[in-house]
PLY file of the C-alpha trace (Angstrom):
ply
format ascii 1.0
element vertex 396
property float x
property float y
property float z
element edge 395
property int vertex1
property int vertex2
end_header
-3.37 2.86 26.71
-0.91 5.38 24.78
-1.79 8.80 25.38
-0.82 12.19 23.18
-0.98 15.50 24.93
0.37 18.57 22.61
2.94 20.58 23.53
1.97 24.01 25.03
3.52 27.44 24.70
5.37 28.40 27.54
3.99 30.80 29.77
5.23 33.92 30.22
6.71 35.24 33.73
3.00 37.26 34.19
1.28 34.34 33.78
2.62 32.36 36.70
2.60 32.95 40.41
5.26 34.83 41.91
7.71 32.00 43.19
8.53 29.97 39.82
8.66 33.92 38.03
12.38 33.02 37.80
11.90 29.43 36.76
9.48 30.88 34.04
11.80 33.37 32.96
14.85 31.08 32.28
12.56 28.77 30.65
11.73 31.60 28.50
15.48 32.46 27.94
16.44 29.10 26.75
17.19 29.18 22.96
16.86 25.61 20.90
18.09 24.86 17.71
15.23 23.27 16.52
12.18 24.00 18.74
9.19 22.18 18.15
5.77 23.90 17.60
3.00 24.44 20.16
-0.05 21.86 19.36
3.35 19.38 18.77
2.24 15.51 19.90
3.64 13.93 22.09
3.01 10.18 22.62
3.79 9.01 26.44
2.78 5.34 27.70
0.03 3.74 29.72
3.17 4.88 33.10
3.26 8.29 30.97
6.83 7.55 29.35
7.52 9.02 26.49
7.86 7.17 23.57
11.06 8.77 22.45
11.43 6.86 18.80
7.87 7.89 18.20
8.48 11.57 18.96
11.86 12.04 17.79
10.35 10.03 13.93
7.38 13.41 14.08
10.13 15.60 14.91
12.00 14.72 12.17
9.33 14.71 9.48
7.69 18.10 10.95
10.24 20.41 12.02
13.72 19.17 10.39
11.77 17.92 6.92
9.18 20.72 7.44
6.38 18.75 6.23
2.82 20.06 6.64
0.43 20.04 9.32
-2.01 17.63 7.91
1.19 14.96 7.42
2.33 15.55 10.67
-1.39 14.59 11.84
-1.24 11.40 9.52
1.80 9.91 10.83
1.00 11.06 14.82
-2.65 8.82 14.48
-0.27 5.76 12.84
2.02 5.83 15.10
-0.16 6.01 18.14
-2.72 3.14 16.61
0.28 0.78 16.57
2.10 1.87 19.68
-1.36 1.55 21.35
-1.87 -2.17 19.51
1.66 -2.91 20.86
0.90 -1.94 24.23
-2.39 -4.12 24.72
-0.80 -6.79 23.56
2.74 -6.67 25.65
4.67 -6.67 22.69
7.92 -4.18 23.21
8.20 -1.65 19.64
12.11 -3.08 18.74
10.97 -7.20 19.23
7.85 -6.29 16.62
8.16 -8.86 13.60
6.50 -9.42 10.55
3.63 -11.59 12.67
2.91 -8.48 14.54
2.09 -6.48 11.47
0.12 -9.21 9.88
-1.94 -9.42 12.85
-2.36 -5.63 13.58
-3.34 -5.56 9.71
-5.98 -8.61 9.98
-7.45 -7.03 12.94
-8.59 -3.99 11.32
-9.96 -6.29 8.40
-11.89 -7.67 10.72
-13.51 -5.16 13.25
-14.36 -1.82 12.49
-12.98 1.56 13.31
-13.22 2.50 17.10
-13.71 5.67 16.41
-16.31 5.78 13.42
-18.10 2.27 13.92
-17.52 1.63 9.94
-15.16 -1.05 8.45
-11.73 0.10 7.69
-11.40 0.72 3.96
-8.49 -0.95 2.03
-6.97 2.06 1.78
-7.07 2.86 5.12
-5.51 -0.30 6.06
-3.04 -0.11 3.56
-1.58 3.34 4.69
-1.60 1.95 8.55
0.74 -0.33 7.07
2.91 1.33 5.02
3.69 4.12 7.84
4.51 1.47 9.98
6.77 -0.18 7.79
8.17 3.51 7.21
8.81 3.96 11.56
10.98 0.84 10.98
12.80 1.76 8.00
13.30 5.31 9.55
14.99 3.32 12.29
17.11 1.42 11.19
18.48 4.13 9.29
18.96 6.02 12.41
20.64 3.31 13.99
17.67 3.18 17.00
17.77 -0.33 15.82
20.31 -2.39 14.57
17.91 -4.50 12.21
14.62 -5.05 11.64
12.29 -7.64 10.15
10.01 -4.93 9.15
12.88 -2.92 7.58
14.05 -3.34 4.20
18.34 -2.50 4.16
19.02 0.89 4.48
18.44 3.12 1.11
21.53 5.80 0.13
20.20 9.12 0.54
22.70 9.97 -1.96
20.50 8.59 -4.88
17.61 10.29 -6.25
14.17 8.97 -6.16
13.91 6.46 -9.38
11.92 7.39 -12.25
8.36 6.14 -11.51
7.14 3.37 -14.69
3.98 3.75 -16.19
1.60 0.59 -17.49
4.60 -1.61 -16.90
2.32 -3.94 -14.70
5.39 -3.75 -12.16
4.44 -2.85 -8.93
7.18 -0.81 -6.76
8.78 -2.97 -3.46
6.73 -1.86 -0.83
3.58 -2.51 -3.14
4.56 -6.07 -3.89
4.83 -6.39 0.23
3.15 -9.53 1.73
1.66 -7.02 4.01
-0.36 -4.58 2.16
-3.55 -5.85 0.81
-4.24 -5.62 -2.97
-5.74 -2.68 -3.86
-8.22 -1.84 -6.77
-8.88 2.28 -7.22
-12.30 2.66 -8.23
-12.71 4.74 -11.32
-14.25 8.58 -10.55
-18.02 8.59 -11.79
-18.27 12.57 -12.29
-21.90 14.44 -11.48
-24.02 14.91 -14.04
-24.56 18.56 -14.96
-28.15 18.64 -13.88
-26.58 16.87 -10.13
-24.01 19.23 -9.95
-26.41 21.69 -10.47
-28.87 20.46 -7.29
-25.49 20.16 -5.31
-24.58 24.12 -5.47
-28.20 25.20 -4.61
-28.40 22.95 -1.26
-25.08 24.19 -0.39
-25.01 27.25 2.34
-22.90 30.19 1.80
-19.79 30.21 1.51
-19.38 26.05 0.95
-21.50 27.01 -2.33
-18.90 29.23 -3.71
-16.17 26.69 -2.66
-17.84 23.95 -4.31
-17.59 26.06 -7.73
-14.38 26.44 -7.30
-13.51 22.78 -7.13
-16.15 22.38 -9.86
-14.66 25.37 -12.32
-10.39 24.85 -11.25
-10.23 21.44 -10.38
-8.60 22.35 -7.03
-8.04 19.95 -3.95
-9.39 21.02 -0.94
-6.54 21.79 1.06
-5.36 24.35 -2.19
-8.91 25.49 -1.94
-8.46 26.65 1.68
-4.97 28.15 1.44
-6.66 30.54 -1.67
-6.48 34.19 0.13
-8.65 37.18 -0.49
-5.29 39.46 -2.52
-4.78 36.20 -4.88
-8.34 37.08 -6.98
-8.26 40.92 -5.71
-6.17 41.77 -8.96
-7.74 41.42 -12.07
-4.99 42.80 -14.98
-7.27 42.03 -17.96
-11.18 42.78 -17.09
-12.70 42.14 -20.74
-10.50 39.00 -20.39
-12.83 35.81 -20.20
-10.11 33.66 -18.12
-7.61 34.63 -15.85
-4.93 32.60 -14.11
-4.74 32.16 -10.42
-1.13 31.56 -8.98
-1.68 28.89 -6.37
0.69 26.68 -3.50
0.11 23.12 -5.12
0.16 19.98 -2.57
3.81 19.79 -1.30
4.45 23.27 -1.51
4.73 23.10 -5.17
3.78 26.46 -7.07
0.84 26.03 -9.61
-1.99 27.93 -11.43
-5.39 27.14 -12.19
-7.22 28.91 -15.29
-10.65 30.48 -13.55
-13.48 31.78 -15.49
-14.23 35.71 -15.37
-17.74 34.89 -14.34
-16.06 32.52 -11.18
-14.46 35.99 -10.07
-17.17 38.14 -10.73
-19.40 35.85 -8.50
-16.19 35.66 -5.88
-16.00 39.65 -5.76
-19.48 39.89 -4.92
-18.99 36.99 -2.07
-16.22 39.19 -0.85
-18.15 42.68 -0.92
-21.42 40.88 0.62
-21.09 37.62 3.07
-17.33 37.85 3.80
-17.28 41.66 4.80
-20.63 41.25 6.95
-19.33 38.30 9.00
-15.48 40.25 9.55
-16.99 43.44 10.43
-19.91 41.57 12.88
-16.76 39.04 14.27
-14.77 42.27 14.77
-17.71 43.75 16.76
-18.46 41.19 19.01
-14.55 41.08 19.83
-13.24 37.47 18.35
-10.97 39.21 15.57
-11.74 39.73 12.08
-8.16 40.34 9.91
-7.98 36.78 8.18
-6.67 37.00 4.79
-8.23 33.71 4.16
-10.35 34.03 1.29
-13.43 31.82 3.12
-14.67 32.38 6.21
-17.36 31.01 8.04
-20.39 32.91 9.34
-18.27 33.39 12.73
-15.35 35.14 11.05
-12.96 32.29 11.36
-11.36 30.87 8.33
-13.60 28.14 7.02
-12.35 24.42 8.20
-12.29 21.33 6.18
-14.31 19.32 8.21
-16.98 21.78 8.03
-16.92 21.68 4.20
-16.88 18.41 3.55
-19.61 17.50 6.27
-21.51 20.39 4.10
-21.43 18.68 0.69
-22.06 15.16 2.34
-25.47 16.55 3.86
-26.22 18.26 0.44
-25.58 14.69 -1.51
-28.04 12.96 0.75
-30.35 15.68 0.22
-30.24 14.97 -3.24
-30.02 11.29 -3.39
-26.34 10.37 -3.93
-23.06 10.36 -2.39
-21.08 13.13 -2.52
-17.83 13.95 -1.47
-15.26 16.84 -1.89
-12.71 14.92 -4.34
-15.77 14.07 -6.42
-16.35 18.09 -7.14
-12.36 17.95 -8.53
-12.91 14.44 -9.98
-15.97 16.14 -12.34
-13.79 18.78 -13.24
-11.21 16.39 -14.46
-13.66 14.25 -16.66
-15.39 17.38 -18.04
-12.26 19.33 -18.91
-10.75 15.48 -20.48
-13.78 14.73 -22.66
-13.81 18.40 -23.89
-10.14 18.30 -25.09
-10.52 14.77 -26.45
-13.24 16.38 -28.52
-11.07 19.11 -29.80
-8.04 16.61 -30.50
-10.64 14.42 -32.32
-11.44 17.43 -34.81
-7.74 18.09 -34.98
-6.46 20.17 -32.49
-2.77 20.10 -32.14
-2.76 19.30 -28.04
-2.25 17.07 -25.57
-5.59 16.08 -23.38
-3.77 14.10 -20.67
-0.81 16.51 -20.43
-3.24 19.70 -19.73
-5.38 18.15 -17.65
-2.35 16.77 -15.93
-0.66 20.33 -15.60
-4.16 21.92 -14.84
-4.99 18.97 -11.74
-1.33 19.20 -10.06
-0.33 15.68 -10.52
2.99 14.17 -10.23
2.43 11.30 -12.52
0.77 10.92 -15.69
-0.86 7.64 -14.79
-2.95 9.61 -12.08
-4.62 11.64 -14.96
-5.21 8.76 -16.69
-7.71 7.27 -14.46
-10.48 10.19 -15.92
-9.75 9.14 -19.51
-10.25 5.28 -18.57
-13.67 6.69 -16.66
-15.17 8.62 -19.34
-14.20 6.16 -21.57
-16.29 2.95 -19.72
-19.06 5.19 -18.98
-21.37 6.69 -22.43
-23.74 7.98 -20.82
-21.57 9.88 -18.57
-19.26 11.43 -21.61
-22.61 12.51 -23.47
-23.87 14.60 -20.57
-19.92 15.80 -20.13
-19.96 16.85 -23.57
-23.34 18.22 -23.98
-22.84 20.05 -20.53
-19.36 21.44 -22.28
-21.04 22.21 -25.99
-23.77 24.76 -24.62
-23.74 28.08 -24.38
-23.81 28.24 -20.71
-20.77 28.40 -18.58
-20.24 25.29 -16.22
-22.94 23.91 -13.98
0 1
1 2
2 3
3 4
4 5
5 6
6 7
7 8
8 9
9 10
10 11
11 12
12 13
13 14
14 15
15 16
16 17
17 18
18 19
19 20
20 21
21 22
22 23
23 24
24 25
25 26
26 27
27 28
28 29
29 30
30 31
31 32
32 33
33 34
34 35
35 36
36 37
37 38
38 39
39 40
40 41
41 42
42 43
43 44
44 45
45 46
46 47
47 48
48 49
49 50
50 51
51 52
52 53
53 54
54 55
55 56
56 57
57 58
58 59
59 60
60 61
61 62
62 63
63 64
64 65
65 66
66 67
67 68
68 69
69 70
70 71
71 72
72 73
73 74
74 75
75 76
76 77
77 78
78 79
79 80
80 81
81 82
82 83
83 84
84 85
85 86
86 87
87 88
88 89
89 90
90 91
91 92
92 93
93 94
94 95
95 96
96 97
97 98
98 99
99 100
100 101
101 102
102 103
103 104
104 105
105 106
106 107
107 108
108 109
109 110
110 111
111 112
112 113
113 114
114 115
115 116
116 117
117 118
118 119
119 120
120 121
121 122
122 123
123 124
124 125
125 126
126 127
127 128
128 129
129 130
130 131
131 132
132 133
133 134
134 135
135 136
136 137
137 138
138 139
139 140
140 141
141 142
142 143
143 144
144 145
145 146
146 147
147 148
148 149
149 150
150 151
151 152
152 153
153 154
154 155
155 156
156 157
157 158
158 159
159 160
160 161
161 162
162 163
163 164
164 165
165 166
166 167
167 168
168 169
169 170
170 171
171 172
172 173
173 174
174 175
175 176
176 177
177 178
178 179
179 180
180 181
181 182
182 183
183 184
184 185
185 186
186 187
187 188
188 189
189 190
190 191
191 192
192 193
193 194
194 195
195 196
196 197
197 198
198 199
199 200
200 201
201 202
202 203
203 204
204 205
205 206
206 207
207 208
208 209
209 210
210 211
211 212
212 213
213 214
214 215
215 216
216 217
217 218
218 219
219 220
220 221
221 222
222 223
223 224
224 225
225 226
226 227
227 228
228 229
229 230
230 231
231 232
232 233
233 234
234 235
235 236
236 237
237 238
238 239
239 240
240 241
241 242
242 243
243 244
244 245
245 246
246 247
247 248
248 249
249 250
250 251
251 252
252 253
253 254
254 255
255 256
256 257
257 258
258 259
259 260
260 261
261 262
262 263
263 264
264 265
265 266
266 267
267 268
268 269
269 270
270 271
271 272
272 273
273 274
274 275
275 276
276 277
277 278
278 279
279 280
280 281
281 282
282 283
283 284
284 285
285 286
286 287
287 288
288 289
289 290
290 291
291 292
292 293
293 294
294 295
295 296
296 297
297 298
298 299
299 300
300 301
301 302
302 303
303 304
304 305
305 306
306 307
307 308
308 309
309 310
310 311
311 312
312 313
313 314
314 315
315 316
316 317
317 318
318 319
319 320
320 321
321 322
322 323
323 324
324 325
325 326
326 327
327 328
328 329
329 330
330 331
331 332
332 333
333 334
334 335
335 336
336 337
337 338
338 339
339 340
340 341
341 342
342 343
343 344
344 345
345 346
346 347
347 348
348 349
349 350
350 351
351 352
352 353
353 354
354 355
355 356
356 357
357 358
358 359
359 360
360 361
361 362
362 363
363 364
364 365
365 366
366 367
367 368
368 369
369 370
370 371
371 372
372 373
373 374
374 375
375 376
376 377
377 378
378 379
379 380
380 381
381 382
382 383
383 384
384 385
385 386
386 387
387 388
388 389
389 390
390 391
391 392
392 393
393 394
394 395
């Protein structure tokens, strides 16, 4: 079985006992180039050798292509999944061939996640695949491998990315592969105002005030948890009924979102009340309580993802329906669409998909698109959008 043990700080000469003190403090003396992070993975074999193409492919995309924590995590799981799968079945990772991925792919179609007990979604599956197609291409290119039947000829890093086509019903290369699955996105099916309504009062503080930010901005989660308490402490304009919110977009992109004055006001009041009483009682009881994280849990610490999204599941059951995270950004999206439809129906000079595209952070028009084809198939859905929108009452 393939094992991952994260890399540890090194200890300090203190720390240790007195005979490896000098051992410890050369260690500590040793300057690297490119040194990689404490909580690093590290994937070793079922003899605990290390898989050095697997390491040196998460170096590379985490400390030399600085690419976030949460892709670093991605590609460490896929990588260990199919080193492990390689392992158990005796198969060495530079003889792998196109068999070997079409099995490890048809095995997760048909049993279901060790870990969760659920079937593997198609997405799920799909992204397995791709990433380890990706390992292969990433090594051939590095010349770890002369050739590979899983790698497609090595690209010129000299070319830009091509320009992505839109409705051409031409799939990119590595969709058209024999080994990803075909894949249909279901359409977002938004909450109803009266749902979305239920949703926020089941929700615990401070998930409640996160899930009206997702519900008033439109923001993803992980944009949601980078917001810190200085980026809504200045307010230029107070009689102003908007105000825009500089942001760090997915990929390090900068953005904005547009929030409502009555989103801050409630925010100010979550900062004065909840958020100072849990930093001061955290700082009291000794755990630290200087996070410029804008939510924190009851404990002090910044609030965690998991936490969140295992909080609007619960409150979705509570109330009868599936609920999810993305689905708070997705009814965003549909509202703020059907409203600007309406406007550009009564002959407002804009552009619905371009705003909403702007206001969401997508790369790609066709991404926006997907809430114009679902309030579109769905009437009953755009009349409580726009009646929701029409009334005098701000949001949900």
């Amino acid at each position: 079985m393939v094992h991952i043990i994260r890399k540890a700080s090194l200890p300090s000469s203190a720390d240790v006992i007195e005979r490896v003190r000098p051992a410890a403090e050369q260690a500590c003396a040793v300057v690297l180039r490119e040194p990689r992070p404490a909580g690093f993975p590290l994937l070793f074999t079922r003899q605990w050798q290390l898989i050095e193409p697997a390491v040196a492919f998460l170096h590379e995309h985490s400390v030399q292509r600085a690419h976030t924590a949460d892709t670093l995590r991605t590609y460490a799981e896929i990588l260990y999944d199919w080193f492990d799968t390689l392992e158990q079945n005796a198969i060495e990772w530079d003889n792998a061939d196109a068999v070997d991925v079409v099995a490890y792919r048809n095995r997760m179609m048909m049993q279901p996640s060790p870990h969760t007990g659920r079937p593997y979604r198609i997405t799920t599956i799909n992204h397995r695949v791709r990433g380890v197609l990706r390992f292969y291409e990433w090594a051939v290119r590095m010349q770890r491998l002369e050739a590979s039947p899983l790698a497609d000829k090595p690209r010129d890093v000299t070319v830009g990315r091509q320009r992505r086509l839109i409705r051409t019903g031409t799939a990119p290369k590595h969709e058209r592969s024999l080994f990803v699955l075909r894949q249909y996105e279901p359409l977002p099916r938004p909450l109803m105002a009266e749902q979305a309504r239920e949703l926020l009062a089941r929700l615990p503080a401070p998930y409640d005030l996160m899930a009206r930010w997702q519900l008033y901005t439109g923001l993803r989660i992980s944009e949601l948890l980078r917001l810190g308490a200085y980026d809504i402490s200045s307010r230029h304009v107070p009689a102003a009924s908007h105000h825009t919110i500089e942001i760090t977009r997915k990929g390090r992109k900068p953005g904005y979102v547009i929030a409502p004055a009555s989103l801050l006001d409630e925010t100010a009041g979550y900062v004065s009340g909840h958020r100072y009483a849990w930093l001061k009682r955290a700082r009291r009881k000794g755990r630290g309580g200087d996070h410029a994280a804008l939510f924190i849990n009851a404990r002090g610490a910044p609030a965690g993802k998991n936490a969140y999204q295992r909080a609007v599941g619960r409150a979705g059951l509570a109330c009868g329906y599936k609920a999810t995270t993305h689905l708070l950004r997705a009814t965003f999206a549909c509202m703020l669409l059907a409203r600007l439809e309406h406007l550009a129906n009564q002959g407002a000079n804009i552009n619905p998909l371009l705003i909403v595209k702007i206001l969401m952070g997508h790369e790609h028009l066709e991404t926006t698109d997907r809430y114009l084809r679902a309030i579109a198939v769905d009437a009953c859905v755009l009349k409580d959008v726009l009646d929701a929108l029409l009334s005098p009452t701000q949001g949900p």
